[in-house]
Residue, then its C-alpha position, 0 to 999 in steps of 0.5 A: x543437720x547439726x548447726x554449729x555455732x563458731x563462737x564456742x572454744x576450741x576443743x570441748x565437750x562440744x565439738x565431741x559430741x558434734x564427732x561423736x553424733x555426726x558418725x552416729x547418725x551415718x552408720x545409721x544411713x542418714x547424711x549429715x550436714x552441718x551448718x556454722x553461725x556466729x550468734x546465738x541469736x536470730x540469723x542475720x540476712x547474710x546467713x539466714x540466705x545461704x541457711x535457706x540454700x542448704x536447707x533446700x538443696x540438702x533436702x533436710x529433714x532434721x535439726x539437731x540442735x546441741x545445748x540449743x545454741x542453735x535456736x535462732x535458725x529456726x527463727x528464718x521466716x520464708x515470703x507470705x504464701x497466701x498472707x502467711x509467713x511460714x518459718x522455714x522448718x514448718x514449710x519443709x516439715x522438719x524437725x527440730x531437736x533441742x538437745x539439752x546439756x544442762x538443766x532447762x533453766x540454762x539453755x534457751x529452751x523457749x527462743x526456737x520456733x517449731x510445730x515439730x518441736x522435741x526436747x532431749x533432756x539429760x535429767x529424767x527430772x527436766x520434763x517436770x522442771x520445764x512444766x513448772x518453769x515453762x508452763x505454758x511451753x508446748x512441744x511434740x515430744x520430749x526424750x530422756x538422752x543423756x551424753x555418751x562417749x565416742x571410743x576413740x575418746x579411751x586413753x587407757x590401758x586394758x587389765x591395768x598394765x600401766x600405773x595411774x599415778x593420780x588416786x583421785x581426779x576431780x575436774x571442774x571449776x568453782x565459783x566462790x562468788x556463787x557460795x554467798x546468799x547474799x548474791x540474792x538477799x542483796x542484788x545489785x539492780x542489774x541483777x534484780x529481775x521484776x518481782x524478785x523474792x529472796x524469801x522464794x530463793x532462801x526457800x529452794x535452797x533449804x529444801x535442796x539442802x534438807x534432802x540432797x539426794x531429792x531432785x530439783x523438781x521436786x524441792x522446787x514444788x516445795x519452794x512454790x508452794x511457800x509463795x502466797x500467789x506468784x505474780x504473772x511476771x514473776x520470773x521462777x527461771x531467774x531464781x531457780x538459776x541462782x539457787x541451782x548454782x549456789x548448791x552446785x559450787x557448794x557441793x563441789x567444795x564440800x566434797x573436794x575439801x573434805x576429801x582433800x583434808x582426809x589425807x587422799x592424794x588429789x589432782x584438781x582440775x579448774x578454775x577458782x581452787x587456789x582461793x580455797x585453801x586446800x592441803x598440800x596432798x592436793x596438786x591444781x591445775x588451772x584448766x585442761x581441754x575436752x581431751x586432756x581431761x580424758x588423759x587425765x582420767x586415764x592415769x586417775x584411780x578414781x574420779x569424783x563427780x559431784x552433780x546436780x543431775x540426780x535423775x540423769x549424768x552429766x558430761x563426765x562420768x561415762x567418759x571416766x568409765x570408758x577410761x577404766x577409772x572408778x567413778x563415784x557420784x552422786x547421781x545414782x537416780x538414773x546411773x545405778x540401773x544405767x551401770x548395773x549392780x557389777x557396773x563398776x561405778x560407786x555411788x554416795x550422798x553429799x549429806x554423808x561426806x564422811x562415808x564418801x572420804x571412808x570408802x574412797x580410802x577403802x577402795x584405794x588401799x584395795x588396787x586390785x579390786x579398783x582395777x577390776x571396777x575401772x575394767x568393768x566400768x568400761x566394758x558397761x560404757x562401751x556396751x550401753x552408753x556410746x553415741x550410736x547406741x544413745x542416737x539409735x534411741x532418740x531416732x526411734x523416739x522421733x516420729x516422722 
């Protein structure tokens, strides 16, 4: 089953990889249903009733449950066998899947119940992460599944045929608000969660801008360890929270300006761009659907990706693959031996932006060679990273 939560908005990452997954898991032979729900809360009676129905009569064995949105259908408690109240999952033996596609930190990770409980994580980085976050979290498995790509989602063109007007893509929101420190040297009280330390959250944001390319884990353990002794209720998860999205919106403007005031033509995608102030060989554009950004990709030489996700992928770089676009990213943890050495994807440093702005310049006055990259780079993707190829792994990694 892969429950779907009805509030999510139309046409994005979403509902691709609802397509992409659901026809994944039928050319592997299993049944797929889905089942729709309003909140991203514990199930009212309305629809804890009819849950309970297809649940039964579909005889289901596994939830997978995407970005965890679905937790609280694992919630549904059935009448006391015996003075017990079992929940629904562990009457029926099923396995529910929480697959993230953020860091731990964002998802609701600790509201599902269930004795067969797997995690799915985008980052080789977030088993670690939720042990320090989470420590007192138990689960039956936890699985490295980053996205993947359905190809119908390919827009381009094979042996660069058709022109790609936009030398650089870069798609994704910014949010100004997020770039002060003050938003936790001074929070209002609503913001303000019990035992709140701005030294700890200062502490974490130097050490993951001393070393960039180091993952978050790593840099958290640094941070915890400047604390003398963190209280019982001291919630890591809030603080972590701010400072990730602090150097997410840094990066990302750091990067795209610098870019931008190179002298590199660019199309930036997202909201929050017009109060930054970018030259004018840079067009915005305010927003796009999950479909338009694969479009776009297909016209751009190369997209930029500015990540958080050292030791995995995010949701973008395998689909500008496919798309016949060079991707160059920061995360090369898990995607430079992902991709391979003859790839076709490009990796630098947040800490080195001048070498970003000289070897996107180097490749875009060398079209052939930007060609033959983007060719490549799609033949890896196809070959490695679509849906059926990543569900054939996390169905081996679950064990029944």
């Amino acid at each position: 089953m892969l429950p779907y939560w009805r509030g999510v908005p139309d046409r994005c990452f979403y509902q691709e990889f609802q397509l992409g997954i659901a026809a994944a898991l039928r050319d592997f032979g299993h049944q797929v249903f889905s089942f729709p729900f309003a909140e991203r809360a514990p199930l009212e009676l309305a629809e804890a009733k009819p849950f309970y129905r297809q649940i039964t009569d579909a005889r289901i064995d596994m939830v997978l449950d995407l970005a965890c949105w679905g937790f609280g259908l694992s919630l549904v408690r059935l009448p006391a066998v015996e003075g017990v109240a079992d929940l629904l999952y562990d009457r029926f033996g099923i396995s529910y899947l929480a697959w993230l596609f953020d860091h731990p930190f964002n998802q609701q990770l600790v509201g599902a119940m269930a004795k067969r409980h797997y995690v799915l994580y985008p980052d080789r980085g977030h088993a670690q992460q939720v042990r320090l976050i989470y420590p007192t979290l138990r689960v039956t498995g936890e699985i490295f599944a980053p996205p993947a790509v359905r190809l119908e989602s390919d827009f381009s063109v094979s042996n660069g045929t058709v022109s790609r007007p936009i030398d650089v893509l870069y798609v994704g929101n910014l949010e100004v608000q997020a770039l002060d420190r003050e938003k936790w040297r001074n929070p209002s009280k609503e913001q303000r969660p019990p035992f709140f330390d701005p030294g700890f959250c200062d502490a974490l944001a130097d050490a993951m801008l001393s070393v960039p390319d180091r993952s978050l884990h790593f840099c958290l353990q640094d941070a915890m360890a400047t604390l003398d002794k963190a209280p019982g209720t001291f919630n890591v998860r809030a603080h972590v929270s701010l400072v990730e999205n602090f150097l997410r919106h840094l990066h990302r403007r750091n990067m795209v300006v610098a870019l931008a005031r190179s002298g590199v033509r660019m199309q930036v995608v997202g909201k929050g761009w017009n109060l930054v102030g970018l030259p004018a060989n840079v067009t915005v554009m305010a927003s796009t659907d999950y479909e338009g950004i694969f479009r776009l990709a297909a016209q751009a030489k190369i997209c930029l990706d500015v990540s958080t996700y050292l030791d995995g992928a995010n949701d973008r770089v395998f689909s500008y693959a496919l798309n016949r676009s060079v991707c160059f990213t920061n995360a090369a943890g898990y995607l430079r031996d992902a991709m391979g050495k003859e790839g076709g994807m490009r990796f630098y440093t947040v800490g080195n932006i001048d070498g970003l702005c000289t070897e996107v310049k180097a490749l875009l006055a060398k079209p052939q060679e930007s060609r033959d990259l983007g060719e490549r780079a799609a033949q890896t993707v196809r070959s490695a990273h679509t849906w059926r190829q990543r569900i054939g792994s996390v169905l081996a990694s679950v064990t029944h």
